[in-house]
C-alpha positions as CSV (number, residue, x, y, z in Angstrom):
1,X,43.4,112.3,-22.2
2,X,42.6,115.1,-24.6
3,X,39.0,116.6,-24.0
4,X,37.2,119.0,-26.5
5,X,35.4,121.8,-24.8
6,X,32.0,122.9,-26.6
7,X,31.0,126.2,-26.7
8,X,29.1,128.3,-28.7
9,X,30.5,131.2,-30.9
10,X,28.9,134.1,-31.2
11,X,29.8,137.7,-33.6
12,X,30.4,140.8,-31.6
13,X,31.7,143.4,-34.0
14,X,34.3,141.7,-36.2
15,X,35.3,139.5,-33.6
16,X,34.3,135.8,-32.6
17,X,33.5,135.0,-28.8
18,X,32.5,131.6,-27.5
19,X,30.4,130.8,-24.0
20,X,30.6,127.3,-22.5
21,X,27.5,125.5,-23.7
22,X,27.2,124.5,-20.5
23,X,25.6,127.9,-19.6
24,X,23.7,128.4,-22.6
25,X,19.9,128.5,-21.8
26,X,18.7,128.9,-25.3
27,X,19.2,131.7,-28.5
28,X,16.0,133.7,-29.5
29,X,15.6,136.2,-32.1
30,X,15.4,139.9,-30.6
31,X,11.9,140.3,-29.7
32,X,10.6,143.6,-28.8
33,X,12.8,144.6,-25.4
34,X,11.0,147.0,-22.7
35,X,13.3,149.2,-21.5
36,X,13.6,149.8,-17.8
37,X,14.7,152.9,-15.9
38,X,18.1,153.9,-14.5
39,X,19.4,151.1,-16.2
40,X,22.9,151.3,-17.6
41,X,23.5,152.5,-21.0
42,X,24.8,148.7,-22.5
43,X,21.7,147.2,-20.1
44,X,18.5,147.6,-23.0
45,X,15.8,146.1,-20.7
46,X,13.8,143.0,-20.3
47,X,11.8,140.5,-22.2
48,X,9.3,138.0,-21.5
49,X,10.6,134.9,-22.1
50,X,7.8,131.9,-22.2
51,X,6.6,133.6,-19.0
52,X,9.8,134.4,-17.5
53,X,11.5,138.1,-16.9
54,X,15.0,138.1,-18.8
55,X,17.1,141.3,-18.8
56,X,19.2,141.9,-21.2
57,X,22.3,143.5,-21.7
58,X,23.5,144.5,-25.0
59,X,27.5,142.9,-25.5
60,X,27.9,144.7,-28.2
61,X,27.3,148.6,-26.1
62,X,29.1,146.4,-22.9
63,X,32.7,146.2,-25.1
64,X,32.1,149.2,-26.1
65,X,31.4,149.2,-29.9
66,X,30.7,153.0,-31.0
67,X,27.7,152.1,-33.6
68,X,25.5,149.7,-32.7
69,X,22.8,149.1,-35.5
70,X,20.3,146.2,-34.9
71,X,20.8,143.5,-37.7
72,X,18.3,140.6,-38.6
73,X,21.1,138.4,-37.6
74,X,20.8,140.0,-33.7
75,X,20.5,137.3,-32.0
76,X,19.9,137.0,-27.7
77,X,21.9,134.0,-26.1
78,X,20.2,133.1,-22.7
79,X,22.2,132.4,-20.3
80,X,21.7,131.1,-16.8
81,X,23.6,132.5,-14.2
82,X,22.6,131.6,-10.5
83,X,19.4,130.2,-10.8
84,X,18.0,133.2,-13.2
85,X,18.0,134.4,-17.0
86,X,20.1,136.9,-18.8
87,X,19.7,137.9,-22.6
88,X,23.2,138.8,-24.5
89,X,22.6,140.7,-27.5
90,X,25.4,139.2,-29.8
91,X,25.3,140.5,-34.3
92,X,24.7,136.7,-35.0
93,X,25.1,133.4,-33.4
94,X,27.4,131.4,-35.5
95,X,28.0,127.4,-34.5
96,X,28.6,125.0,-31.9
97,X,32.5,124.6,-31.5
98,X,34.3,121.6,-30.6
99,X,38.1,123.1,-29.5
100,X,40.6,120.4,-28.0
101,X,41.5,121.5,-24.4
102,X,45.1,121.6,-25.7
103,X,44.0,124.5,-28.1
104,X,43.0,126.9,-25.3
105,X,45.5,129.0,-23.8
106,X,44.9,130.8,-20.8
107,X,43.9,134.5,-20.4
108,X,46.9,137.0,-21.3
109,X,47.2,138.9,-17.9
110,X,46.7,142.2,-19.8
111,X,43.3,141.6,-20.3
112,X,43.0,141.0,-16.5
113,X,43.9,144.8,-15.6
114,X,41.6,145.6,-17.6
115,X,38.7,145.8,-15.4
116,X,35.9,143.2,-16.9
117,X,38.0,140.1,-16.5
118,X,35.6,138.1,-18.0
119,X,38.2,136.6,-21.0
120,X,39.1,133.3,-19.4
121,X,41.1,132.1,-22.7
122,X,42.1,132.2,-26.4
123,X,41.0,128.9,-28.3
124,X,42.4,128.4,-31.6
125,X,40.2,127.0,-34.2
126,X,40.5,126.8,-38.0
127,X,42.6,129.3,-37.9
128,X,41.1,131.7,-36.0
129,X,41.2,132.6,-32.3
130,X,38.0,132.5,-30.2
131,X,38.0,134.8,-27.6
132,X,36.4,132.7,-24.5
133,X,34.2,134.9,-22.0
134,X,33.1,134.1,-18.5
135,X,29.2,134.5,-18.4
136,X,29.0,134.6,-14.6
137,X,32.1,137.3,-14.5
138,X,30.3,139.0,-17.2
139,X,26.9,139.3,-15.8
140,X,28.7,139.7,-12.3
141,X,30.3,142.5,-13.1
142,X,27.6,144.2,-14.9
143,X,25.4,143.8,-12.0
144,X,28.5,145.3,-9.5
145,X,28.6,148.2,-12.4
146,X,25.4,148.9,-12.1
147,X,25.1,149.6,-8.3
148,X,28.0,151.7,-8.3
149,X,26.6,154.0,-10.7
150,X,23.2,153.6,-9.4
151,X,24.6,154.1,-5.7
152,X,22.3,150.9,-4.6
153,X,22.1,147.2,-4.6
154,X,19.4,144.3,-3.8
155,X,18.2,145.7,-0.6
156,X,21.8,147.7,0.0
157,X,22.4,151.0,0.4
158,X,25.9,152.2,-1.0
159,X,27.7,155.1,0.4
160,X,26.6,156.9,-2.8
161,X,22.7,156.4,-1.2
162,X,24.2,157.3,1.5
163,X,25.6,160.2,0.5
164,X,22.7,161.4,-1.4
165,X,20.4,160.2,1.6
166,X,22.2,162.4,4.2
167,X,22.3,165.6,1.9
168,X,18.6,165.2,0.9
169,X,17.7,165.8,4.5
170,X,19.5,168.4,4.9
């Protein structure tokens, strides 16, 4: 039996990335983002959403693109990842993609080492190969990222707290 998986490409940079549609909430032009404190740099804020609190992370800042300049095309793909929102900021949301199964090749184990392990597979299409990303790895790790560096988690205190904690009463 030869399925088609759908996903969604999206333009980061020069390259094409696609999301299971599965996960895709909705895509929304950039509205005007409030930042929010202590956040990390590729993490621009959140947005009100209909009612609803969405942060957003900016993919293009998370792979590390040098020069981000916001485009009309900016787009933010809404994701939902266990029960709440996220915004990606992507340059422009291109089509819905129909790849066989047979097209997609598993992750090369290089990109595993890594560190963001969030590339679950290569699809070929056209021609061209869509890099395929892991929205709850991605968000996951962001999230993990951000508590190291902040040295504190939802109702957690990490030993960097700790740390900072014991020489503060010092």
């Amino acid at each position: 039996m030869n399925r088609d998986v759908h996903i969604v490409g999206f333009q980061v940079g020069r390259e094409t990335y696609g999301v299971p549609i599965t996960s895709l909430h909705e895509i929304v032009r950039v509205p005007e983002i409030t930042a929010v404190p202590d956040a990390a740099e590729y993490m621009e804020g959140v947005i009100n959403l209909r009612g609803k609190i969405v942060s957003v992370i900016d993919l293009r800042k998370r792979f590390g693109e040098k020069k981000v300049t916001p485009g009309k095309r900016n787009r933010i793909l809404v994701v939902e990842h266990k029960g709440r929102l996220s915004g990606l900021i992507v340059d422009s949301a291109t089509e819905v993609l129909k790849i066989p199964a047979a097209d997609i090749e598993a992750s090369p184990t290089a990109f595993a080492e890594g560190g963001l392990n969030c590339v679950t597979g290569l699809g070929k299409y056209k021609g061209r190969l869509i890099v395929l990303l892991d929205t709850a790895r991605l968000l996951e790790f962001s999230g993990l990222k951000r508590k190291e560096e902040t040295g504190e988690g939802a109702g957690q205190r990490g030993p960097a707290a700790e740390a900072r904690g014991a020489s503060a009463g010092k």
